[in-house]
C-alpha positions as CSV (number, residue, x, y, z in Angstrom):
1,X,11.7,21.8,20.2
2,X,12.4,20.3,23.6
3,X,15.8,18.2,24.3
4,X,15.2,15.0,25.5
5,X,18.9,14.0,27.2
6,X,17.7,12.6,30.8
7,X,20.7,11.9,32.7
8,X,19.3,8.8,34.1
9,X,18.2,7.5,30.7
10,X,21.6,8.0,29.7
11,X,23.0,6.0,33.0
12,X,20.7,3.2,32.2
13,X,22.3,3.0,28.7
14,X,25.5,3.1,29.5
15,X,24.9,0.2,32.0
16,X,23.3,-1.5,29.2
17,X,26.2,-1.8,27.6
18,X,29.0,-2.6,29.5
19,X,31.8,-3.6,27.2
20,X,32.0,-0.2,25.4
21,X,33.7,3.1,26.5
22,X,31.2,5.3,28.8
23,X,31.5,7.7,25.5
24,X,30.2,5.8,22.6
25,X,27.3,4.2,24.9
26,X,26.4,7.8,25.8
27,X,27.1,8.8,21.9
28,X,24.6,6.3,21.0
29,X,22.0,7.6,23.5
30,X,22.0,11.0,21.8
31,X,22.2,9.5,18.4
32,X,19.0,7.9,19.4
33,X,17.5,11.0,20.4
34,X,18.2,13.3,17.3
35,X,17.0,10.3,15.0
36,X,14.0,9.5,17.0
37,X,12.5,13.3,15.6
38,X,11.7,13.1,12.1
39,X,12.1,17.3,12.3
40,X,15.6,16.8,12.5
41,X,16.4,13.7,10.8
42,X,15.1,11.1,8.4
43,X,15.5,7.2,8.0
44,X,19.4,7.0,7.3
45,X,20.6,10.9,6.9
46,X,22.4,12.9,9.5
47,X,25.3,11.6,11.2
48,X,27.1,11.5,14.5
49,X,30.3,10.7,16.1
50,X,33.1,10.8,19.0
51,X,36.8,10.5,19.3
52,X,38.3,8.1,21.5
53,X,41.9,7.3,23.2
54,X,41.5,3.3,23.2
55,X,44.5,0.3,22.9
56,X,44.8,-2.0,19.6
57,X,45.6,-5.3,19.9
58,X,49.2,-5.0,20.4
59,X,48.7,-2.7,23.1
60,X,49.6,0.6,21.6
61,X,47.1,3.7,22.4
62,X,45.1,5.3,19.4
63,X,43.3,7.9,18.9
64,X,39.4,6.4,17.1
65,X,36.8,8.5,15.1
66,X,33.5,7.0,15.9
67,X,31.1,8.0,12.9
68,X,27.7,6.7,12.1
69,X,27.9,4.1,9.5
70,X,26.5,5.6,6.1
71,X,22.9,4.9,5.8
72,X,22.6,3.7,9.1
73,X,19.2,4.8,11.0
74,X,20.1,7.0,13.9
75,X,16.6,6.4,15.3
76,X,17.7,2.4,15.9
77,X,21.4,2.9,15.9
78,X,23.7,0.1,18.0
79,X,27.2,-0.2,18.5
80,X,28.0,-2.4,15.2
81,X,26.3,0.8,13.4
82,X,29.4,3.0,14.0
83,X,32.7,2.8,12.3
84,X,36.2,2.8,14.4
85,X,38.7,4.6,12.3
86,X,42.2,5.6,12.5
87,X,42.6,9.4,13.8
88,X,45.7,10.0,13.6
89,X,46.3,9.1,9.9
90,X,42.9,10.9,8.8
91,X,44.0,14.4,10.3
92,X,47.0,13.9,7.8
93,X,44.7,14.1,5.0
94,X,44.1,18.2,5.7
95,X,47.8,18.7,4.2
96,X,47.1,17.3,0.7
97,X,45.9,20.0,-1.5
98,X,43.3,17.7,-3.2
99,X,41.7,13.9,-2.7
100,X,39.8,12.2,-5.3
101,X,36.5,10.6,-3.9
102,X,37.5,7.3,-5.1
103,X,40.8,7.6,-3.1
104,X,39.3,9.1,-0.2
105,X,36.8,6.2,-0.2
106,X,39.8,3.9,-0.2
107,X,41.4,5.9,2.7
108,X,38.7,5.0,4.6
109,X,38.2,1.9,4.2
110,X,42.1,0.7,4.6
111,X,42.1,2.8,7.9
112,X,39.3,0.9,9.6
113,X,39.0,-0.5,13.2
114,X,37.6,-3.2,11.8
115,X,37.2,-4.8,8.3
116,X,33.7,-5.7,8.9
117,X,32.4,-2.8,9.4
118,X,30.2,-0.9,7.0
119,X,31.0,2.1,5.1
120,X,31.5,5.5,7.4
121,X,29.4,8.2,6.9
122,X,30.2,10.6,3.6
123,X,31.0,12.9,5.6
124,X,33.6,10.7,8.0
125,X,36.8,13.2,7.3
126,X,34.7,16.7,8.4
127,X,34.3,14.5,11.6
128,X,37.9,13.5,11.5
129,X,39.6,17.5,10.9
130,X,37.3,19.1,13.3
131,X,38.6,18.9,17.0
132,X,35.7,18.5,19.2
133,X,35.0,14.7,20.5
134,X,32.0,14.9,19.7
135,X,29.8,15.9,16.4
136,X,26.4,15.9,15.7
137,X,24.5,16.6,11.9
138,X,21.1,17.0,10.8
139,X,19.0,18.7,7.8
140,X,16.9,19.7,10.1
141,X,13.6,21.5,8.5
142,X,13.6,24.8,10.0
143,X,17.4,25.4,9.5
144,X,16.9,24.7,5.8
145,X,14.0,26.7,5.3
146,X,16.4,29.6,6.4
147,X,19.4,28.5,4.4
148,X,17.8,28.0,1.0
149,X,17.1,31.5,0.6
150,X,18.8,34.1,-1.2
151,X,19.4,35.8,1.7
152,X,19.9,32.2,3.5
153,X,23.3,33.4,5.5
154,X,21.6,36.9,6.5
155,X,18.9,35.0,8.0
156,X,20.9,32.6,10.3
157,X,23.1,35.2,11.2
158,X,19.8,37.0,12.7
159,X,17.6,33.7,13.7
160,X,20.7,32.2,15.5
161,X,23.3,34.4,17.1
162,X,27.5,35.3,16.8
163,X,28.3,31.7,18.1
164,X,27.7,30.1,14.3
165,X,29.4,30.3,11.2
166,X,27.9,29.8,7.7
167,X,29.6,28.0,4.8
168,X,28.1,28.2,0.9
169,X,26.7,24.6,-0.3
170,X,29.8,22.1,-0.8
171,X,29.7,18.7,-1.8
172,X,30.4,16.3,0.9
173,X,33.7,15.2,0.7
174,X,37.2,16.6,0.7
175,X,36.6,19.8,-0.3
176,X,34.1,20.4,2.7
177,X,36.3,18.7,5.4
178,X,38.9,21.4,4.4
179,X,36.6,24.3,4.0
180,X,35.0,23.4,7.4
181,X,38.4,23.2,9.0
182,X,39.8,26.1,7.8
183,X,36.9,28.0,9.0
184,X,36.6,26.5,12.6
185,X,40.6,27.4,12.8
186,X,39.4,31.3,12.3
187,X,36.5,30.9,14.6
188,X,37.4,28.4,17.0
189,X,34.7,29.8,19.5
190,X,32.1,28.8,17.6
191,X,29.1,26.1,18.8
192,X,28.1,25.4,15.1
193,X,28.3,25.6,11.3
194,X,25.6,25.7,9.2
195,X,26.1,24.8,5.3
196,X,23.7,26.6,2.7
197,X,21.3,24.3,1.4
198,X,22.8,21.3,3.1
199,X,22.5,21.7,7.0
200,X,23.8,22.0,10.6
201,X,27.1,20.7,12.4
202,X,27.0,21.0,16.5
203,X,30.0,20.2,18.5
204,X,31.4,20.1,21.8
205,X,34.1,18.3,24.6
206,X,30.8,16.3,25.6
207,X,28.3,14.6,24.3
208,X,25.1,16.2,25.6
209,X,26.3,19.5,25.2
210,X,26.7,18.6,21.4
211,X,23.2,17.6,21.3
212,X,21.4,20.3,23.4
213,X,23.3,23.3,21.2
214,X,21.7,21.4,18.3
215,X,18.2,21.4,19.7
216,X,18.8,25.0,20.6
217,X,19.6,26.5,17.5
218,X,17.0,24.5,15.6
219,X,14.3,25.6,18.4
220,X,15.6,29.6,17.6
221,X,15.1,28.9,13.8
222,X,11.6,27.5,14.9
223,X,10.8,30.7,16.5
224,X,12.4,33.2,14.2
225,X,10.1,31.1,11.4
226,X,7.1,31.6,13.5
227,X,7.6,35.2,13.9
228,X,8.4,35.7,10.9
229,X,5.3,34.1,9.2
230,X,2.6,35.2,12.0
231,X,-0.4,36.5,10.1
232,X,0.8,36.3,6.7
233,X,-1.1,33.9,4.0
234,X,1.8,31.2,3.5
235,X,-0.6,29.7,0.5
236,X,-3.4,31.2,-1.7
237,X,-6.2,29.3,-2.2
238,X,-8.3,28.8,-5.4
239,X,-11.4,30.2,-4.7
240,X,-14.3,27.7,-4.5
241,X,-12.1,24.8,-5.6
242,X,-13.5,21.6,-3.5
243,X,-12.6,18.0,-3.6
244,X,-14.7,15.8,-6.2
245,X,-17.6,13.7,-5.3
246,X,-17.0,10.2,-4.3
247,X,-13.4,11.6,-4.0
248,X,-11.9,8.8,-1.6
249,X,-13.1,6.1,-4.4
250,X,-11.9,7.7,-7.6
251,X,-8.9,8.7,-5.9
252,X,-8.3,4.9,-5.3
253,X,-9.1,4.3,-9.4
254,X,-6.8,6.5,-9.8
255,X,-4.0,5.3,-7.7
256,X,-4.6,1.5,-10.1
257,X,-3.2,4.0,-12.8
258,X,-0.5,5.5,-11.6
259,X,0.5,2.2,-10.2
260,X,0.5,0.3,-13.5
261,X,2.2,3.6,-15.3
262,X,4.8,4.0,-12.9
263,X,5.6,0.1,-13.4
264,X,8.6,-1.0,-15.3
265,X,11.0,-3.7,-15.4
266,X,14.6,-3.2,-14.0
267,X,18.1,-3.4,-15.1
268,X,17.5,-6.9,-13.5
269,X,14.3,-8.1,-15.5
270,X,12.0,-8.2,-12.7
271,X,8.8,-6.2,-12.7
272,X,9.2,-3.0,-10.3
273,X,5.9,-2.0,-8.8
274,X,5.1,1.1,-6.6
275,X,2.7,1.0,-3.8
276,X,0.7,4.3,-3.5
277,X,-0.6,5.9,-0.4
278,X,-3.5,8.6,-0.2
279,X,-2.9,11.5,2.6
280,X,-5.1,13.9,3.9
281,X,-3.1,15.9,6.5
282,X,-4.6,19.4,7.0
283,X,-1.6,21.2,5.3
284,X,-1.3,18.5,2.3
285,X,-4.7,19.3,1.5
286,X,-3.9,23.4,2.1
287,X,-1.1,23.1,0.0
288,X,-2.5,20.9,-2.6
289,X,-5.4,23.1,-3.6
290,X,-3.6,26.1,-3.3
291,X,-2.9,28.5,-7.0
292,X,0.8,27.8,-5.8
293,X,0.5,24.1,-5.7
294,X,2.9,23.3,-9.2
295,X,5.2,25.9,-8.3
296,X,5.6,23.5,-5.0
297,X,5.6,20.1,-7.0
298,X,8.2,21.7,-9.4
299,X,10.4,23.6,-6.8
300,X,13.0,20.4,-5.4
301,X,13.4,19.5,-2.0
302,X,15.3,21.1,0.5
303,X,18.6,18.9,0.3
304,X,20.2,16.4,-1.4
305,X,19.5,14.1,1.2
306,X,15.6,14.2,0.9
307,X,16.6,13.5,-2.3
308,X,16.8,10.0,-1.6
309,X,12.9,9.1,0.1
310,X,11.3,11.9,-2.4
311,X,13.4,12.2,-5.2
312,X,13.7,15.8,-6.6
313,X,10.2,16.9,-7.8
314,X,6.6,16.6,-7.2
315,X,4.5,15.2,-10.4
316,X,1.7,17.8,-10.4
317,X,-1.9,16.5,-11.7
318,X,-4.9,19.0,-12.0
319,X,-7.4,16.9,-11.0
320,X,-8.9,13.3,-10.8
321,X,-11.9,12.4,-13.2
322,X,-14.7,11.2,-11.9
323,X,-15.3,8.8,-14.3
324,X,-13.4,5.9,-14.7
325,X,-14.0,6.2,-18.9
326,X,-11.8,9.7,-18.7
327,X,-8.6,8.0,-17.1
328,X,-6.4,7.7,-20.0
């Protein structure tokens, strides 16, 4: 993994928007880049911000959190898809010794910019307690194929250097925020934290900085994976196990099935259908006709956030019939 940060891209896009502070148009340019990999980020997850001195409408100065709106895309992201909120009053939070989600939820919505904007990231108060300006997130792949491991915090420690730290799996929330500030205030020379089975927080006083240490440390879990897997069978096969005959047009039969079984009508009445896709990619197929292949399907995804485009587990099927008198 390459970073893409060009400084003259990022000119261009700060002259393309001219209204905003230098430091969200540039925040939005590196938003852009970490969303445009699918490696690092999917459609909606990950989020991003930047902390701002700016003047409200009376004139007084205040200090803004910028964070990514939730479910905002930070492959498209604009302006309108980050939310301005109070500073000041959020970094009050880290004295309570609890917070409700409900009541954090209010918190941040009665301590926004702006009333129309959307809903801040889940994770808008980690954003708000740690110092750096700016803060970048992802799940990216090859950091959680590290973490969720037994071993998980061993692992990082050796794929990625002294410069991280490494936090057990938290829900996002208050209890993270405070957990993740308590341990940056021990470790305050850090360049990222990584959260078991969750994923990866960069910082820094600048924007690109922020993003390149991101792109680093996924690229050293990259290469510590690659070493580590060099040679060695990842999947077993079944021996002389083969697609079916006529495999492209039963597999569409089939697809009419799972179609009509997976239909049902919602908490609205309508009918909910499912659209189904057939995919052939040299590891699907690998994986798929490998003796491991319903250990996969049953195992859950990575992180809760995958949760939401591929819910928690694979349905495994041993095979499609040939005929279309056997599909039951």
């Amino acid at each position: 993994m390459k970073s893409l940060f060009d400084e003259n891209d990022a000119k261009e896009f700060i002259t393309e928007y001219p209204t905003l502070p230098q430091d969200l148009a540039l925040r939005i340019y590196t938003s852009r880049l970490i969303g445009g990999d699918t490696n690092l980020d999917l459609h909606g997850g990950g989020n991003t911000s930047v902390k701002l001195k700016m003047r409200n409408i009376v004139g007084e100065e205040q200090e803004i959190l910028y964070v990514k709106g939730s479910g905002i895309d930070l492959a498209t992201i604009e302006p309108k898809g980050f939310v301005g909120l109070n500073l000041n009053f959020l970094r009050k939070l880290r004295n309570l010794e609890s917070l409700s989600d409900e009541e954090l939820e209010n918190q941040l919505q009665i301590h926004k910019v702006s009333a129309q904007s959307s809903d801040p990231s889940v994770e808008a108060l980690l954003h708000a307690f740690l110092l750096p300006r700016y803060i970048d997130h992802t799940h990216a792949d090859s950091i959680l194929i590290l973490t969720n491991r037994k071993c998980g915090e061993d692992l990082v420690k050796e794929a990625l250097g002294s410069k991280i730290a490494v936090l057990p799996y938290i829900s996002s929330g208050f209890p993270l925020a405070k957990a993740v500030l308590e341990l940056y205030e021990r470790n305050n020379d850090i360049e990222a934290i990584l959260i078991l089975n969750h994923g990866i927080f960069t910082f820094s006083e600048d924007g690109r900085t922020s993003y390149e240490r991101m792109i680093d440390y996924v690229s050293r879990a990259e290469l510590y994976i690659e070493k580590m897997i060099k040679g060695k069978v990842t999947v077993t096969p079944h021996i002389n196990l083969k697609f079916p005959k006529n495999f492209l047009s039963s597999a569409a039969r089939f697809a009419q099935v799972v179609r009509g079984a997976c239909a049902h009508q919602a908490f609205d009445g309508k009918l909910r259908r499912f659209y189904t896709e057939i995919r052939r990619g040299e590891d699907i197929v690998r994986t798929s006709l490998s003796k491991e292949a319903q250990e996969i399907c049953s195992s859950g995804v990575l992180t809760p956030d995958h949760v939401i485009w591929t819910k928690n587990r694979a349905v495994y099927i041993e095979g499609i019939p040939e005929n279309d008198h056997d599909f039951r």
